[in-house]
C-alpha positions in Angstrom: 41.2 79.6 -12.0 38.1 78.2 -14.2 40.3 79.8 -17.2 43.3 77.8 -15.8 41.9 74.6 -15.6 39.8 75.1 -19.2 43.1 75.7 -21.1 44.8 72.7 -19.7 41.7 70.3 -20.4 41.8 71.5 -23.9 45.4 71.1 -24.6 45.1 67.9 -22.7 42.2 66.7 -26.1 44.6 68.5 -28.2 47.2 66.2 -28.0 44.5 62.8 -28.0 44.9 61.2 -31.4 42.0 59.4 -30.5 39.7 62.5 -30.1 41.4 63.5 -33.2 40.7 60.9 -35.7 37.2 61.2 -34.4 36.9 65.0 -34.6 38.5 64.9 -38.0 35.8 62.5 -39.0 33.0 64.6 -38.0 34.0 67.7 -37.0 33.8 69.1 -40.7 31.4 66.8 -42.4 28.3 69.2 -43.1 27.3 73.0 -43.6 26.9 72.3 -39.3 29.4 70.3 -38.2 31.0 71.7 -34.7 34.2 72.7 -36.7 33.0 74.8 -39.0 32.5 77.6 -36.0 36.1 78.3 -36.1 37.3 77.2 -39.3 36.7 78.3 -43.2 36.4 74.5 -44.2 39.6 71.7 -45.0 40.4 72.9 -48.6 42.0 75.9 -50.3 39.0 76.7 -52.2 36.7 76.6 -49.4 38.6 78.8 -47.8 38.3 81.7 -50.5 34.9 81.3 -50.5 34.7 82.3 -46.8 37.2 84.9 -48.1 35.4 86.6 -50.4 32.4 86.9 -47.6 34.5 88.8 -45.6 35.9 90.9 -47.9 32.3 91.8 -48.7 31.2 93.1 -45.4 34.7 95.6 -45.5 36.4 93.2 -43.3 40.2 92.9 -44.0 41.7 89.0 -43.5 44.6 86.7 -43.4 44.4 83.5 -44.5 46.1 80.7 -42.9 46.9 77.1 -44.0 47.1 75.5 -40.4 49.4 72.7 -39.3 52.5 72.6 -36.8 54.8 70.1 -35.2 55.6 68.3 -38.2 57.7 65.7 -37.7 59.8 65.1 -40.9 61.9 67.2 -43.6 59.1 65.6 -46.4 56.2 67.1 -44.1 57.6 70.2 -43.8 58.5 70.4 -47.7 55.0 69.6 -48.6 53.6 72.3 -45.9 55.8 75.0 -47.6 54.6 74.0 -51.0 50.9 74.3 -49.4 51.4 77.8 -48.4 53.7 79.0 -51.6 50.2 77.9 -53.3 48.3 79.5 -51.0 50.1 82.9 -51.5 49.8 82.4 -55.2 46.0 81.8 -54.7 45.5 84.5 -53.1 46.6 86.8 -55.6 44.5 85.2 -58.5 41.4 85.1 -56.4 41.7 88.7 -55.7 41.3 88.3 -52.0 43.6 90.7 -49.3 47.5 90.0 -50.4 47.7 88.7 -46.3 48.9 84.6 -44.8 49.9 83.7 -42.2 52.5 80.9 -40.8 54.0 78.9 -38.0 57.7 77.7 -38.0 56.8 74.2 -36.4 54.7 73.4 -39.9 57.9 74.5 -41.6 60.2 72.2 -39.9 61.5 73.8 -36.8 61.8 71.0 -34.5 63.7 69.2 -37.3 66.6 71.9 -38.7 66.6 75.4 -37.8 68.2 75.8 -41.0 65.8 73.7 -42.9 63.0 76.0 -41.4 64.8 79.0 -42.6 65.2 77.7 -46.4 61.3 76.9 -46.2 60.3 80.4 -44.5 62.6 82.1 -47.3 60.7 80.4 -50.2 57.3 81.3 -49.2 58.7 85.2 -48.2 60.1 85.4 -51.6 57.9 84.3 -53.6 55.3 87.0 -51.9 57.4 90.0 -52.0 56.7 90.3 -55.6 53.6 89.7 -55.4 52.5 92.3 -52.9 52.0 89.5 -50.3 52.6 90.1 -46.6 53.5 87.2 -44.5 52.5 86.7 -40.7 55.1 84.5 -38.9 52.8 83.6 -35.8 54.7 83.0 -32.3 54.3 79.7 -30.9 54.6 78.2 -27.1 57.7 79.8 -25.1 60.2 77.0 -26.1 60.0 78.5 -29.3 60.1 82.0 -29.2 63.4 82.7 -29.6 64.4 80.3 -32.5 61.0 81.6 -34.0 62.5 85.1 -33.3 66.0 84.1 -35.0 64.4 82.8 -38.1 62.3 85.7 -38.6 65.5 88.1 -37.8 67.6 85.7 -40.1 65.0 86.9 -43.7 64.5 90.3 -42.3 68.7 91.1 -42.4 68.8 90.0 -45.6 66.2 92.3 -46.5 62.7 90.7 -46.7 60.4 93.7 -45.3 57.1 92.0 -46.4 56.7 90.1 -42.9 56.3 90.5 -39.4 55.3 88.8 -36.3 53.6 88.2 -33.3 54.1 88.7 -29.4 52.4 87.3 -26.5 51.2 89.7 -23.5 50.8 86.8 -21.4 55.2 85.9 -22.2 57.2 88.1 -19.3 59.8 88.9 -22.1 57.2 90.7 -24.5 57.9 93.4 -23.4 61.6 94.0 -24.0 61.0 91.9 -27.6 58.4 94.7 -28.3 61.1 97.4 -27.7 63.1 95.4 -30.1 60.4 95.1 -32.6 60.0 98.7 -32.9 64.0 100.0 -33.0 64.0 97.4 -35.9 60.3 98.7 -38.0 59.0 95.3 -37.6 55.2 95.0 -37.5 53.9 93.0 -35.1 50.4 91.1 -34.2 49.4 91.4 -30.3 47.5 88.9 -28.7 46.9 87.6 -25.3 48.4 83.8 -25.7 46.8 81.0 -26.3 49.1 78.5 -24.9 49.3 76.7 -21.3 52.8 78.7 -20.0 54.5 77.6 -16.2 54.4 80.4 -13.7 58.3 81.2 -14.2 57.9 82.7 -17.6 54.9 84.0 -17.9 51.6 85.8 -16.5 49.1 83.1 -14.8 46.4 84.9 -13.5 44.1 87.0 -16.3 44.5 90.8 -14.7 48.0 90.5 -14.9 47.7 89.5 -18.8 45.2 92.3 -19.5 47.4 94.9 -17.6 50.7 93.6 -19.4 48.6 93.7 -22.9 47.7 97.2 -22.3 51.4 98.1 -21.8 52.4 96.7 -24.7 49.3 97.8 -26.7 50.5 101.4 -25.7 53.9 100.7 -26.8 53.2 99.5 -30.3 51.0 102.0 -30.7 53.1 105.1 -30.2 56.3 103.9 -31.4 55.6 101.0 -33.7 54.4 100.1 -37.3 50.9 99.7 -38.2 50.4 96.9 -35.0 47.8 94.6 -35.1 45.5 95.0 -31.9 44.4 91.0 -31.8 41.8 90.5 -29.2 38.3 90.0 -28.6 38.0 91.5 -25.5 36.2 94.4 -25.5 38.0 96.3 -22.7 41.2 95.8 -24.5 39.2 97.1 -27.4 38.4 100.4 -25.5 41.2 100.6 -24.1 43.0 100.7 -27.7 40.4 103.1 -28.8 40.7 105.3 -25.7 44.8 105.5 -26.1 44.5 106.4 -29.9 42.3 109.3 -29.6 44.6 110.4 -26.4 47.5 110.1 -28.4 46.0 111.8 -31.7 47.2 108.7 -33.5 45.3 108.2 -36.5 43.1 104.9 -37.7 45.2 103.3 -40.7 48.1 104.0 -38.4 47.1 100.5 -36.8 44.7 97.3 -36.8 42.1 95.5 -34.7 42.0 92.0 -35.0 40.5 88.6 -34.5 39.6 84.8 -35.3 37.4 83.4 -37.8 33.8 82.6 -36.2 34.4 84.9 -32.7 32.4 88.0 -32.0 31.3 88.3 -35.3 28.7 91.3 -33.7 32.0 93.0 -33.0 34.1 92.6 -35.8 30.8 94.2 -37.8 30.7 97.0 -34.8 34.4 98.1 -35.4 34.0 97.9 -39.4 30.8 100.6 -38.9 32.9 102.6 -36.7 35.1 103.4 -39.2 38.0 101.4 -38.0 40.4 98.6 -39.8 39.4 95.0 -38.9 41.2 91.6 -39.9 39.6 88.7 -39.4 41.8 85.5 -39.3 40.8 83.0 -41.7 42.3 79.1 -40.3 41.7 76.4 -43.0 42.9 73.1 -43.6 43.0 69.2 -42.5 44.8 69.8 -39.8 42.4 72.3 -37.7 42.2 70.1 -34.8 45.0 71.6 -32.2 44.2 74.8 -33.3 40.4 74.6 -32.5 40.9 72.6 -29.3 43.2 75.8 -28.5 40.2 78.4 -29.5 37.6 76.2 -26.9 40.3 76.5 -24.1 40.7 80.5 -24.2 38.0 80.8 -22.5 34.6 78.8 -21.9 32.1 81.3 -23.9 33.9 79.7 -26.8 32.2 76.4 -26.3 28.8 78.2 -26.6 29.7 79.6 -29.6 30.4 76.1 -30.9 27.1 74.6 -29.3 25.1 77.3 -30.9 26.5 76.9 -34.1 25.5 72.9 -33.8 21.9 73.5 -33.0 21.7 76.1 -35.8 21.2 78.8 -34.3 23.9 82.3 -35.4 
């Protein structure tokens, strides 16, 4: 219920321009500042510096230029040329070929086709390159538009791009099915977003029970999924199901955000398994960090700890 009531209070700030244009002010203003727990820093550059760190301590990444909900064709036009940059900045900085994006920045409440034209730009320019592209799931409105997009590229041939599902979403599970008839990689997480009772898991055991299900599911008949959490009993029980099923470690990830359970991330690097750490950058952080504070209330230590210096 505490959970309940912390997700809703964040995405209640979320949406506060007021808290935003203050947060924005502050929130990334020094080495310090409260936003830098969960974010690589506003600019591109920044952002390969944190890379580079990463890549250092044998941790794999993704890098991703956040905004969403744009309002305007010109917005989403400039967001596309944002992350068609991005893709070619990762190759000339060396960092892992790996980005990540969400429809909304590229115009999806505008034109669906609009979206797709913007999608299909960053996608091809990457294939060449080498450079997979993460198309992130949003709230349950958009899943299946998200979905139709994504199916859209991948028909006409684009293989360098999967997606993600949501254990907390009822319908996961028959989309994972999907996902793996069709070879399409796919990122499992939790879900981040305040969802109503009638489509989708309220109360955290049922969550963790259907995220084990569809762990399993990836797992033995998908390709190369990416086991997103930062719980550790999810953790285990990935671990637990591999070695019961003989199926090998490059055969799939583990993965999580930028700034959380750093300890572990280091843990599952030792241990001889892949690890990709999400790496958020940008001016427009503020949803998305509102969202990592209402996941669950340890978060918000993480961020008071980082203000008061201590790591």
């Amino acid at each position: 219920m505490l959970d309940a009531v912390s997700k809703s209070f964040f995405h209640m700030l979320a949406r506060s321009q007021s808290v935003k244009h203050m947060a924005t002010r502050y929130g990334m203003a020094s080495p310090r500042a409260f936003g830098r727990r969960f974010i690589a820093g506003e600019t591109m550059d920044e952002a390969m510096v944190a890379a580079r760190a990463l890549q250092d301590q044998g941790l794999l990444l993704t890098l991703d230029q956040l905004g969403e909900s744009v309002t305007n064709a010109a917005e989403a036009t400039a967001a596309t040329d944002g992350i068609v940059a991005l893709v070619e900045k990762v190759v000339a900085a060396g960092v892992d070929r790996n980005v990540s994006v969400k429809l909304t920045q590229l115009g999806l409440d505008i034109d669906q086709t609009l979206c797709t034209d913007n999608l299909r730009r960053i996608i091809s320019t990457a294939q060449p390159l080498g450079v997979f592209v993460r198309v992130d799931i949003e709230n349950t409105p958009y899943i299946q538009k998200t979905f139709d997009v994504f199916m859209t590229l991948w028909n006409e041939g684009f293989r360098n791009t999967g997606t993600a599902l949501q254990s907390a979403v009822f319908r996961s599970e028959d989309d994972a099915r999907f996902m793996c008839t069709h070879g399409i990689r796919v990122r499992l997480i939790k879900g981040a977003y305040k969802e109503p009772p009638a489509v989708a898991h309220q109360a955290k055991a049922d969550v963790d029970a259907a995220y084990v299900r569809l762990m399993k599911v990836l797992m033995s008949d998908g390709v190369y999924p990416g086991i997103a959490t930062h719980d550790p009993n999810m953790i285990e029980a990935a671990k637990a199901y591999a070695a019961d099923q003989n199926i090998p470690r490059d055969k799939f990830e583990f993965q999580m955000l930028y700034g959380i359970r750093r300890d572990l991330q280091n843990a599952l690097v030792k241990d001889g398994y892949r690890m990709r750490v999400y790496v958020p950058f940008g001016t427009e952080w503020f949803p998305y960090f509102m969202r990592r504070l209402g996941e669950r209330p340890a978060n918000v230590g993480f961020v008071l700890k980082g203000i008061f210096g201590e790591r």
